[in-house]
N, C-alpha and C positions, 0 to 999 in steps of 0.2 A: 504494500500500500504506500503510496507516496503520499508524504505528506510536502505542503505547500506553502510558500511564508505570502501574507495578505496585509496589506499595507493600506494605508489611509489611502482614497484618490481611484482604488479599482474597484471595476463591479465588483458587489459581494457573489461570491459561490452559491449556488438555486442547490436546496435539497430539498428533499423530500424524506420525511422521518414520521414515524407512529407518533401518535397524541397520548396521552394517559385511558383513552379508550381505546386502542388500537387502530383509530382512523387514521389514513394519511393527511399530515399538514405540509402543503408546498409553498416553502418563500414566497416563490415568483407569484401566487395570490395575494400575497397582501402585501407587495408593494405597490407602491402608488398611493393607499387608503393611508396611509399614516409612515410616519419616520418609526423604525425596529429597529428595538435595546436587544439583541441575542447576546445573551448570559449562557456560557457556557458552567459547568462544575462537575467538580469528580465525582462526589457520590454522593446519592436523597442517603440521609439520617446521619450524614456525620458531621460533626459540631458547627461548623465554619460555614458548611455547604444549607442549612439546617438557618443559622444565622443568616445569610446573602440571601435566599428566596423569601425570609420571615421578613428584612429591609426591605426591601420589593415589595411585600403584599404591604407592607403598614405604610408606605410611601405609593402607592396606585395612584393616588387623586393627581400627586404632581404629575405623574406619567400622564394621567390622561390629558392634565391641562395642558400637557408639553404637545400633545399630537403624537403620543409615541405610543405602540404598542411593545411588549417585554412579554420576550420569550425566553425560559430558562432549557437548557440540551445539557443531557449528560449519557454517561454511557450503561444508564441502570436500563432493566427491560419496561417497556412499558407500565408492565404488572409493577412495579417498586413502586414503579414513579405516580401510579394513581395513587398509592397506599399512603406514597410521603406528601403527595396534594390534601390529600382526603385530611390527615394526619397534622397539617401546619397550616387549614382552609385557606390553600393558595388559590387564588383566581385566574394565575398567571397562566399561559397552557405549559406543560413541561413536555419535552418532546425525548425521545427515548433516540439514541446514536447509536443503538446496540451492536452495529455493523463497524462504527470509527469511520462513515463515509464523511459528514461534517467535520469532525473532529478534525480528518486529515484535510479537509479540504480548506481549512480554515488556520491549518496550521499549529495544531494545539494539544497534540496528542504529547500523552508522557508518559514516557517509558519506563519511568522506575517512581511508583505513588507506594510507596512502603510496600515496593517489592512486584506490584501489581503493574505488571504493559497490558500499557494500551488502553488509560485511565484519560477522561479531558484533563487537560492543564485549567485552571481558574482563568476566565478570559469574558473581555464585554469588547460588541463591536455595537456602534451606530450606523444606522444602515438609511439612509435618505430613501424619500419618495420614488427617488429615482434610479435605486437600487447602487447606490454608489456608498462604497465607506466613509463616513466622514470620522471616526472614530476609532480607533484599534487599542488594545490594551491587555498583554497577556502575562501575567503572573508568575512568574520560576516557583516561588513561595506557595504554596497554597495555602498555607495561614493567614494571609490577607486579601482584602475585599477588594473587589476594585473603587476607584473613583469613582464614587457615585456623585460628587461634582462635579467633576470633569464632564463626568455624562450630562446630566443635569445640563450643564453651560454649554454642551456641544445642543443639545435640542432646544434649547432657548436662540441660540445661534439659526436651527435653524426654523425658526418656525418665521 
């Protein structure tokens, strides 16, 4: 699997990945409707990861007033990932990578998460109307969050 380095300024990468119901969710639908926070993370129910989607849901309104929809992708199976929705009543959709096709396509795969290939790396991209990155941010550390100002001020930017 190749993985890909994804830079501010290019299309973002079009997947298609399961929903927490096993539907398919495809990017390329909902570009255009609104500016996409995709939040990547390693794993639903561990502390940090558990923290980052909890930010997210108790911060929604700003998202919405920003014109942005947020997406969180990790690499649990769908089945986890409704469990850890149900579990921490996310709103957010969480989308399952089960496969590491985003993961690589986005550049964000890592190879050694306590031992575990082939885990996301902790990563937030802003993704324009018009399916462009304006935003790139990915984590070595998984104990920390991403800029959630940074983000924040890139969709005030572009609204």
């Amino acid at each position: 699997m190749t993985t890909l380095e994804v830079i501010t300024g290019q299309q973002a990468p079009l997947f298609t990945l399961q929903d927490t119901e096993g539907k398919p969710f495809s990017l390329k639908n909902h570009i255009g409707d609104k500016n996409i926070v995709v939040l990547f993370f390693p794993l639903a129910f561990s502390g940090v990861c558990t923290e980052e989607m909890c930010n997210v849901r108790d911060n929604m309104a700003q998202y919405d007033q920003l014109d942005a929809k947020v997406i969180g992708i990790s690499v649990d199976s769908f089945f986890t990932l409704a469990e850890f929705k149900k579990a921490q009543n996310l709103s957010l959709p969480l989308l399952s990578d089960f496969n590491k096709e985003a993961c690589a396509a986005y550049g964000v795969l890592n190879y050694d998460f306590f031992g575990m290939n082939g885990v996301a790396k902790r990563a937030a991209f802003v993704i324009d109307k018009s399916g462009v990155i304006q935003y790139t941010e990915i984590l070595d550390d998984a104990g920390n969050q991403p800029d959630f100002a940074a983000i924040q001020s890139t969709l005030e930017e572009l609204r």
